[in-house]
MARBA-3410 file (N, C-alpha, C, O; in Angstrom, 1 decimal):
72
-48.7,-9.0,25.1,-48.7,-9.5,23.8,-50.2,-9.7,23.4,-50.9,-10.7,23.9 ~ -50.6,-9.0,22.5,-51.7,-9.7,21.6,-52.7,-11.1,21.7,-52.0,-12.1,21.7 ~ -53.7,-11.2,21.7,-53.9,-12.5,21.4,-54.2,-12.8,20.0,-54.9,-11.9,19.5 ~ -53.9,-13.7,19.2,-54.1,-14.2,18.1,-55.0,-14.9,17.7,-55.5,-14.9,16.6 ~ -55.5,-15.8,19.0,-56.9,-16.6,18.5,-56.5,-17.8,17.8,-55.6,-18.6,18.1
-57.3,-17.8,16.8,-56.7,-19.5,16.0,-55.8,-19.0,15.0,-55.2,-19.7,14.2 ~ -55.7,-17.8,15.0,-55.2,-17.3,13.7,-53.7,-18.2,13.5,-53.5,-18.9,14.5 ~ -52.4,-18.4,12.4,-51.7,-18.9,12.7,-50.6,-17.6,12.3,-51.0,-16.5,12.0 ~ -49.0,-18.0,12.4,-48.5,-16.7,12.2,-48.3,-17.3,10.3,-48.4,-18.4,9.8 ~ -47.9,-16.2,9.7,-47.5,-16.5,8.5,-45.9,-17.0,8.2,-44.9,-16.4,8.7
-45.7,-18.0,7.5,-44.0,-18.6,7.5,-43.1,-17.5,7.4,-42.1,-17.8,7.9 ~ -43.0,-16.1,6.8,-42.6,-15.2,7.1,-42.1,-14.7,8.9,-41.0,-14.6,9.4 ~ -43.7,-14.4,9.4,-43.5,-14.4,11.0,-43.2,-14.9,11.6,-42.5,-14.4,12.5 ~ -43.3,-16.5,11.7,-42.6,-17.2,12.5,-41.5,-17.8,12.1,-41.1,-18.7,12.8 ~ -40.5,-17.6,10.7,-38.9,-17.4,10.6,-38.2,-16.7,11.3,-37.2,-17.0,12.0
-39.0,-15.4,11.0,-38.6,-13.9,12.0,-38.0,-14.4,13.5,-36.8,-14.3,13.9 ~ -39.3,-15.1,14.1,-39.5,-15.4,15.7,-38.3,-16.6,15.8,-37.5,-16.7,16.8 ~ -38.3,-17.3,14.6,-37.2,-18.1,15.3,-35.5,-18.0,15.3,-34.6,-18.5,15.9 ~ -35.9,-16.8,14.0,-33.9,-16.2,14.2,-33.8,-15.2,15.3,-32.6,-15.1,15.7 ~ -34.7,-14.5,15.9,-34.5,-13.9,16.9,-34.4,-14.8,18.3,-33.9,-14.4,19.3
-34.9,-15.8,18.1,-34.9,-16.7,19.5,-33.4,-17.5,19.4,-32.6,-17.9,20.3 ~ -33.3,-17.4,17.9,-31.7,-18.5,17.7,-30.7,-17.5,18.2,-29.8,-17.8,18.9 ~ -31.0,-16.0,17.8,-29.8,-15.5,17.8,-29.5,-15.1,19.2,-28.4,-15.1,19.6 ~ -30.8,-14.6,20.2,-30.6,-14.7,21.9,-30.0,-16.0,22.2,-28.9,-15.8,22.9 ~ -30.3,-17.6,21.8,-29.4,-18.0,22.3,-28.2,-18.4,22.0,-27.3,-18.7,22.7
-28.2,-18.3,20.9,-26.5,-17.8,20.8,-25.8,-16.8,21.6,-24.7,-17.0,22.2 ~ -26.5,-15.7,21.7,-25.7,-14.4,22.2,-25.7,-14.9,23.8,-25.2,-14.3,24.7 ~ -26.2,-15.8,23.8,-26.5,-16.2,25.6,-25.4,-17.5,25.9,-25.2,-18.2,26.9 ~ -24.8,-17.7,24.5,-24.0,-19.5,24.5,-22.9,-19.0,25.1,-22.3,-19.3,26.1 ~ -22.4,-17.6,23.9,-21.2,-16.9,23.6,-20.9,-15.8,25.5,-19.7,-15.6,26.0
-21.8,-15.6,25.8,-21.6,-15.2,27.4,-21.3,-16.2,28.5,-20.7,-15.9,29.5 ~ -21.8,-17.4,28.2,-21.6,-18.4,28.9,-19.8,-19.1,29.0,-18.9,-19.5,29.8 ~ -20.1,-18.9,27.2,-18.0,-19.6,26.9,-17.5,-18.6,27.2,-16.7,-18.9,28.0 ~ -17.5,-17.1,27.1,-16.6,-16.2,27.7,-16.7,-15.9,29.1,-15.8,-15.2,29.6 ~ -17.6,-16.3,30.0,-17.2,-16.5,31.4,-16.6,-17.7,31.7,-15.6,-17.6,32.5
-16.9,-18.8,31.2,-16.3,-20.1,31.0,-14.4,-20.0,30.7,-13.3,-20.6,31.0 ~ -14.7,-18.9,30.2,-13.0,-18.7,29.7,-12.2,-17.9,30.5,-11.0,-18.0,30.7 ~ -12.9,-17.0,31.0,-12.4,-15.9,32.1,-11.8,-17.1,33.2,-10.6,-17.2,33.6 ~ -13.0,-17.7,33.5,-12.2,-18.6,34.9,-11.5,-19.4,34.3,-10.4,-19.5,34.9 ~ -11.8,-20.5,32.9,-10.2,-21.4,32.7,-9.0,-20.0,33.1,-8.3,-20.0,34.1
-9.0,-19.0,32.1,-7.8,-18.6,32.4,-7.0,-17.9,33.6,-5.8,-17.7,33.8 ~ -8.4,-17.5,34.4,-8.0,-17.4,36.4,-7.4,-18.8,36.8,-6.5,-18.7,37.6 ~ -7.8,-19.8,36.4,-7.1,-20.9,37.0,-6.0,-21.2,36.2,-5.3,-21.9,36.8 ~ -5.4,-21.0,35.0,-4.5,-21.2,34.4,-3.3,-20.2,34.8,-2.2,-20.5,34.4 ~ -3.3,-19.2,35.4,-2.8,-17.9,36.4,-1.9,-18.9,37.5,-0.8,-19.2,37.8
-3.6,-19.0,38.2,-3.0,-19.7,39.8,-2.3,-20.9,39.9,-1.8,-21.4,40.9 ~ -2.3,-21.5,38.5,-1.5,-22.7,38.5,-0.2,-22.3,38.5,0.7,-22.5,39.4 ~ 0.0,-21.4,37.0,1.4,-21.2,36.8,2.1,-20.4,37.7,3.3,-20.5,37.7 ~ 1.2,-19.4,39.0,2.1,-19.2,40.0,2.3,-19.8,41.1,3.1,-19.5,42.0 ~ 1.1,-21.3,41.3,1.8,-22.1,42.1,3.3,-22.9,41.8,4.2,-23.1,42.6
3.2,-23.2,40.7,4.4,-23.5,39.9,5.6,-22.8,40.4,6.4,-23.3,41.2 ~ 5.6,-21.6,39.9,6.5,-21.1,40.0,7.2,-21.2,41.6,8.2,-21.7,41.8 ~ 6.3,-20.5,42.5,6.5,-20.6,43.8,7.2,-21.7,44.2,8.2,-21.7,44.9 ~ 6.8,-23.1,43.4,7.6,-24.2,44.0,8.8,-24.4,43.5,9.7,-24.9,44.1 ~ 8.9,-24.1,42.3,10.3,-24.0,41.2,11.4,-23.0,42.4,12.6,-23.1,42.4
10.5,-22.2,43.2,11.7,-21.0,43.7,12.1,-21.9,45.2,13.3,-22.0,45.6 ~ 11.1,-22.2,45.9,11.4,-23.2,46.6,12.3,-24.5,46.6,13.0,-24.6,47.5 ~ 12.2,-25.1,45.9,13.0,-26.2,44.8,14.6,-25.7,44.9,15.6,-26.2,45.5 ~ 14.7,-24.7,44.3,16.1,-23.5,44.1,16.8,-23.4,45.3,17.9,-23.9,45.4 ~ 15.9,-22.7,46.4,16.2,-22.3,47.9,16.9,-23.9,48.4,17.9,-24.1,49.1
16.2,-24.6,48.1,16.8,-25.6,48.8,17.9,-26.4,48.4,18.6,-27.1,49.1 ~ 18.0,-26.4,46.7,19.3,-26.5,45.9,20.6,-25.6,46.9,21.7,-25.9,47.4 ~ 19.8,-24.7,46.8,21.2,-23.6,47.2,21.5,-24.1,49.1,22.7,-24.0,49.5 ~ 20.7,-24.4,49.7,20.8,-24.9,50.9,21.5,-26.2,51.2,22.3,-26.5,52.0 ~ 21.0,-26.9,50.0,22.0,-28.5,50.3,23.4,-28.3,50.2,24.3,-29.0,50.8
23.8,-26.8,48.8,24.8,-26.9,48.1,25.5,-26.2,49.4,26.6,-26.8,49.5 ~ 25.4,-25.3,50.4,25.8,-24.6,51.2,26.2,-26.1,52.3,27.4,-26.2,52.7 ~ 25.5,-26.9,52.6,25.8,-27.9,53.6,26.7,-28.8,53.4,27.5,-29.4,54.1 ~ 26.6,-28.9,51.7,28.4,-29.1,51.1,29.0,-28.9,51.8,29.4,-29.6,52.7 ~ 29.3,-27.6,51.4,30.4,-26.8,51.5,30.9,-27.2,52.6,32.1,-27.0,52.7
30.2,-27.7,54.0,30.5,-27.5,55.2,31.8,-28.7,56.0,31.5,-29.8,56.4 ~ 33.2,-28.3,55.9,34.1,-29.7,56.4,33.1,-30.2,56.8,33.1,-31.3,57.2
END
């Protein structure tokens, strides 16, 4: 980069410099919440099939008690 010296930039130039700095960090916010979101929704996955898993387990053993009923 250039050196400038004492020179200063013109309010023009340094508008420029700072919507381009706003808009990298934005575009760096919006990567961060969409990986941020990737994993909520990997763990929102492994919940609902731990869930489930136990719901079918839960069943299995409904159907197990109901069988020991049955038994004179």
């Amino acid at each position: 980069m250039a050196m400038m010296g004492n020179r200063t930039r013109s309010p023009v130039a340094l508008a420029r410099h700072q919507s381009a700095a706003t808009a990298q960090a934005v575009a760096a916010a919006n990567v961060r919440a969409s990986s941020d979101a990737a994993i909520v929704e990997e763990n929102v996955v492994g919940i609902n099939d731990a869930i489930s898993a136990q719901q079918d387990q839960i069943h299995d053993l409904g159907v197990r008690v109901g069988d020991l009923e049955d038994i004179p």
